[in-house]
MARSESE-507329 format. One record per residue (C-alpha): residue in one letter; x, y, z. Coordinates in steps of 0.001 Angstrom, whole numbers, padded with zeros to 6 digits, always signed. Example, Ala and Ser with C-alpha at 12.3 -4.5 7.8 and 13.67 -1.06 7.14 Angstrom:
2
a+012300-004500+007800/s+013670-001060+007140/
***
This chain:
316
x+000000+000000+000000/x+002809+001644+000703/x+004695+001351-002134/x+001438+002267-004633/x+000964+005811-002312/x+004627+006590-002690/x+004317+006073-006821/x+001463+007894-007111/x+002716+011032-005129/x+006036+011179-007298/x+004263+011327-010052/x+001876+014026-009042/x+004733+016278-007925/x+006552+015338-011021/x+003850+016394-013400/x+003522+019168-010632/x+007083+020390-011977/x+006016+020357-015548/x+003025+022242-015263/x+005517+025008-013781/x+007371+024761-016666/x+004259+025001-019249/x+003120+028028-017155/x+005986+029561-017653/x+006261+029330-021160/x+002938+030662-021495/x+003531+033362-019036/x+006692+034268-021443/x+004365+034132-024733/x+005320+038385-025381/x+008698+038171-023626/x+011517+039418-026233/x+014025+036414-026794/x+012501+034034-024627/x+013486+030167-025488/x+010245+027592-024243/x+011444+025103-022124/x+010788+021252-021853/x+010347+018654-019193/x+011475+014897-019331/x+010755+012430-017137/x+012593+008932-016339/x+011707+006150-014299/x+012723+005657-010868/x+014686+002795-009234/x+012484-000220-009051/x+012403-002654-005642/x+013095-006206-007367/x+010726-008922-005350/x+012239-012239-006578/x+015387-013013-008756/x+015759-013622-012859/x+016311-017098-013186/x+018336-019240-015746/x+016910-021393-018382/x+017549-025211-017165/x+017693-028228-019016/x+014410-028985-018307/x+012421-025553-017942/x+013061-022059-019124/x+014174-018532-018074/x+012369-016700-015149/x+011688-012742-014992/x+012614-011225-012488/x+010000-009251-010104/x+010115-005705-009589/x+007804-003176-008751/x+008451+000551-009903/x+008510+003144-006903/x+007653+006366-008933/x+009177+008846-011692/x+011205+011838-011420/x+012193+014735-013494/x+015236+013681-015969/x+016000+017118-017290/x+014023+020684-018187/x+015869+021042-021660/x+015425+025139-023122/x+014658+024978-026510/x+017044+027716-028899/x+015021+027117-031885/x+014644+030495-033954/x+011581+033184-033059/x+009580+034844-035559/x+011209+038268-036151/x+009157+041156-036108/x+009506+045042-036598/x+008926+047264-034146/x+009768+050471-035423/x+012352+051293-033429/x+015809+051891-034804/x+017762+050500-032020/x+015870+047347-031787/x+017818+044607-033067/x+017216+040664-033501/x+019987+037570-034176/x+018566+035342-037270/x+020471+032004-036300/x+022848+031010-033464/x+024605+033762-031330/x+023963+035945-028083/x+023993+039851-027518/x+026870+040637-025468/x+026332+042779-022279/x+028561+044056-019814/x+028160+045300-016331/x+031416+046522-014983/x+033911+043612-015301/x+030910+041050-015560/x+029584+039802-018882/x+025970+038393-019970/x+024578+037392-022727/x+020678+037654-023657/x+019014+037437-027043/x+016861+039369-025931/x+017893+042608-028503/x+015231+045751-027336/x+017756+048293-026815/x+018177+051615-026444/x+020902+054847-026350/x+021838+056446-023202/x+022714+060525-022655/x+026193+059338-024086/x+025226+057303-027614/x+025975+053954-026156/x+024092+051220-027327/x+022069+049732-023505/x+019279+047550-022373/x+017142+049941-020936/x+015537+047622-018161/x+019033+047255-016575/x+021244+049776-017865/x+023752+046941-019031/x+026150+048085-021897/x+025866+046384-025439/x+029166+044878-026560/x+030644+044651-029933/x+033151+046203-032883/x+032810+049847-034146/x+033590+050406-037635/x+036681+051856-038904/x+037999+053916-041487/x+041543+053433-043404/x+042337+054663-046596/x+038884+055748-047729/x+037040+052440-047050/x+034925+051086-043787/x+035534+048165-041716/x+034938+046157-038966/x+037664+044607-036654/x+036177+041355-035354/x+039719+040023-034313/x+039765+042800-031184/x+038590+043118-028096/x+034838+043672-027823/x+033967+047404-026736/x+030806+049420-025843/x+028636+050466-028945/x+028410+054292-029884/x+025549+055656-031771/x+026614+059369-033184/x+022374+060197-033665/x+022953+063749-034459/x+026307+064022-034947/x+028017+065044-038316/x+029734+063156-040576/x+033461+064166-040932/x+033989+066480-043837/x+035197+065030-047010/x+036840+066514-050368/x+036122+066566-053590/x+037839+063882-055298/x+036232+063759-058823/x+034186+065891-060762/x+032578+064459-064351/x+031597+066376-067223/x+029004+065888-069506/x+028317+068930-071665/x+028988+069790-075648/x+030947+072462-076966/x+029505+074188-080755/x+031943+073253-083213/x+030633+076708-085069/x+032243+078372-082116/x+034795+081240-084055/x+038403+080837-083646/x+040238+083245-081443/x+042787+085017-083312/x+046116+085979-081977/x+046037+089005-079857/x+042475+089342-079211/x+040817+091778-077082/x+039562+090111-073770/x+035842+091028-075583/x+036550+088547-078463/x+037928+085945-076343/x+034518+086315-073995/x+032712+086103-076756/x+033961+082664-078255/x+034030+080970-074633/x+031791+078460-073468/x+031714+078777-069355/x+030950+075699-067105/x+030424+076021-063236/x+030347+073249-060103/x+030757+073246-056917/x+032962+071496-054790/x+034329+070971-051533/x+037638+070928-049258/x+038782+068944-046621/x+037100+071357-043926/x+033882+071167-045612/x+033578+074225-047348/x+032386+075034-050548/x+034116+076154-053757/x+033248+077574-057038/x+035062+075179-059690/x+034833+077331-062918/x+036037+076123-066702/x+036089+078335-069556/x+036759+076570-073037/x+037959+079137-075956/x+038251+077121-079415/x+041755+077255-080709/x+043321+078689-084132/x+045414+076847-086313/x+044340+073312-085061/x+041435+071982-086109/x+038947+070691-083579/x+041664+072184-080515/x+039976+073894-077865/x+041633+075197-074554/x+040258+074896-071316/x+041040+077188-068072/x+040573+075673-064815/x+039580+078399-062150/x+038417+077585-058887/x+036941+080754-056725/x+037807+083012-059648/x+036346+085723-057667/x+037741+085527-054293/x+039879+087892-052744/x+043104+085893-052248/x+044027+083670-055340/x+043843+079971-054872/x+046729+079450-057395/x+044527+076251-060013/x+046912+074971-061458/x+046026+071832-063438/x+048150+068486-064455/x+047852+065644-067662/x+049655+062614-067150/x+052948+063736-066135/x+053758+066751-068206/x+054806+069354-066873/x+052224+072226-066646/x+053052+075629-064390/x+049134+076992-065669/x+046006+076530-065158/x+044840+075358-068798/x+044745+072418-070958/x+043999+071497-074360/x+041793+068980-075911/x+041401+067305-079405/x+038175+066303-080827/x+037619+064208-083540/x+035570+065266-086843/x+032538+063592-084975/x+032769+065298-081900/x+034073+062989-079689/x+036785+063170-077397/x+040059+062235-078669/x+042751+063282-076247/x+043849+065740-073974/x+047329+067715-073375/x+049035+069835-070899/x+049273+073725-072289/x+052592+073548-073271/x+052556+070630-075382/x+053740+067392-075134/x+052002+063874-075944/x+048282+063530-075897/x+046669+061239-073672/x+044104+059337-076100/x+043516+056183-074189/x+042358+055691-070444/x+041032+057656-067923/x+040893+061133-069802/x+040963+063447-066942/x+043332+066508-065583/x+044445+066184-062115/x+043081+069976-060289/x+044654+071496-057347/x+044394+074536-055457/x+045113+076635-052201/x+042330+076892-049071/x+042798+078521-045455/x+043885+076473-042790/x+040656+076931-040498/x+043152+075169-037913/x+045040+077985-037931/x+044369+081946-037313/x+043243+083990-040907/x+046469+084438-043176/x+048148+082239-041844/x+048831+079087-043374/x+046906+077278-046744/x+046166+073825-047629/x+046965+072226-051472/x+043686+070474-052274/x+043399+067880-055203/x+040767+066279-057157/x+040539+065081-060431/x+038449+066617-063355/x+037220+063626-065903/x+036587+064696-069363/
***
């Protein structure tokens, strides 16, 4: 009687256990990254009543005679099988699709959650907001012009710039796409400024230094005598600011001391090379482009006091 009382009882706070566990996961049903659990059970030891017994030559085998006393809980097993991902709306609410935890730190303590509703602190960093705890990981980088991430170092805290500005960045190429009118009258030697204005075609961009300010990039093109299809381009940028900025410009590497260059168009009107001023061998093949540069301010340094040589390139 015993024995029967005992069995059932283990079994009721057994299954007990399990219900815990089911109540759990339902209480959990909206938690962010929560992983169900799972109860097993396995049989208890059993109280043996009479001995196996050996076949003999004249009977058989005999069972032996046991009588269970009970269960009890083998394991509760947490189940990392992959959540539905959802949006939220909120930009610093993140989610891992596969295996991995969030890393969180707490002074010199680490823990690690899938849970992934963060948020940004007064400082940028990346937290869980219930807890304060600091999201770990690898900021990007920059070296020579491109972006990268680390993932051989040490893990640090995660800094969100909202509001900041990015860095200021140069010009580094402008493109042209415009037509000149071959009907355009040659400018003859020793013309008055008035003539030469009057057979120039004028192009204007803008561009930018390395301290983020803005430039006026201006290219005059005057069609050439003597040469057929020549036309010379002058490279100014700020032509009307107080202190010069000294454009000079550079093809291949001629030498060039100006700001102009030529170029040679075929009788169809496309491109066929480009030259420094003085001379020298065309560039017909390539990258057909004129290397720009010019002087800025050093806004490190008091007014007058020091310039910068910017560079970019101009492709024709």
């Amino acid at each position: 009687m015993m024995r029967s009382l005992w069995a059932g009882v283990a079994g009721l706070q057994n299954h007990q256990t399990r219900m815990d566990v089911l109540g759990n996961n339902i209480a959990n049903v909206n938690t962010n990254g929560f992983k169900k659990g799972r109860v097993t059970f396995q049989d208890m030891l059993s109280q043996t009543l009479a001995c196996a017994a050996k076949p003999t030559d004249e009977v058989g085998g005999v069972n032996p005679q046991q009588v269970g006393l009970g269960m009890m809980v083998a394991t509760i097993d947490t189940i990392h099988t992959q959540g539905a991902l959802q949006s939220t709306g909120v930009m610093t609410d993140v989610a891992i699709q596969g295996n991995g935890f969030f890393v969180l730190k707490d002074g010199d303590k680490r823990f690690y959650t899938r849970n992934g509703a963060f948020g940004l602190d007064q400082d940028g960093r990346l937290v869980n907001p219930s807890n304060g705890m600091r999201v770990q990981g690898w900021m990007a980088q920059i070296a020579g012009g491109q972006a990268f991430v680390n993932n051989a170092a040490e893990v640090q805290d995660l800094v969100i710039p909202v509001g900041s500005k990015d860095p200021a960045k140069a010009t580094t190429d402008v493109y042209f796409a415009s037509n000149l009118d071959k009907r355009t009258p040659e400018i003859p030697a020793g013309a008055t400024d008035q003539t030469v204005q009057a057979g120039t075609w004028q192009t204007t961009f803008d561009v930018f230094d390395s301290f983020g300010r803005v430039h006026k990039l201006q290219v005059n093109f005057t069609k050439q005598p003597g040469v057929a299809n020549r036309w010379q381009a002058a490279v100014t940028v700020d032509p009307g600011a107080a202190a010069a900025t000294n454009t000079r410009v550079q093809i291949g590497t001629g030498a060039n001391a100006t700001n102009t260059f030529l170029l040679d168009f075929d009788n169809l009107g496309a491109l066929a090379g480009v030259r420094n001023a003085q001379g020298g061998n065309a560039i017909t093949a390539g990258a057909l482009q004129a290397a720009v540069s010019f002087d800025v301010p050093d806004t490190t340094l008091p007014a007058g006091q020091a310039t910068v040589r910017q560079t970019f390139n101009l492709n024709l």
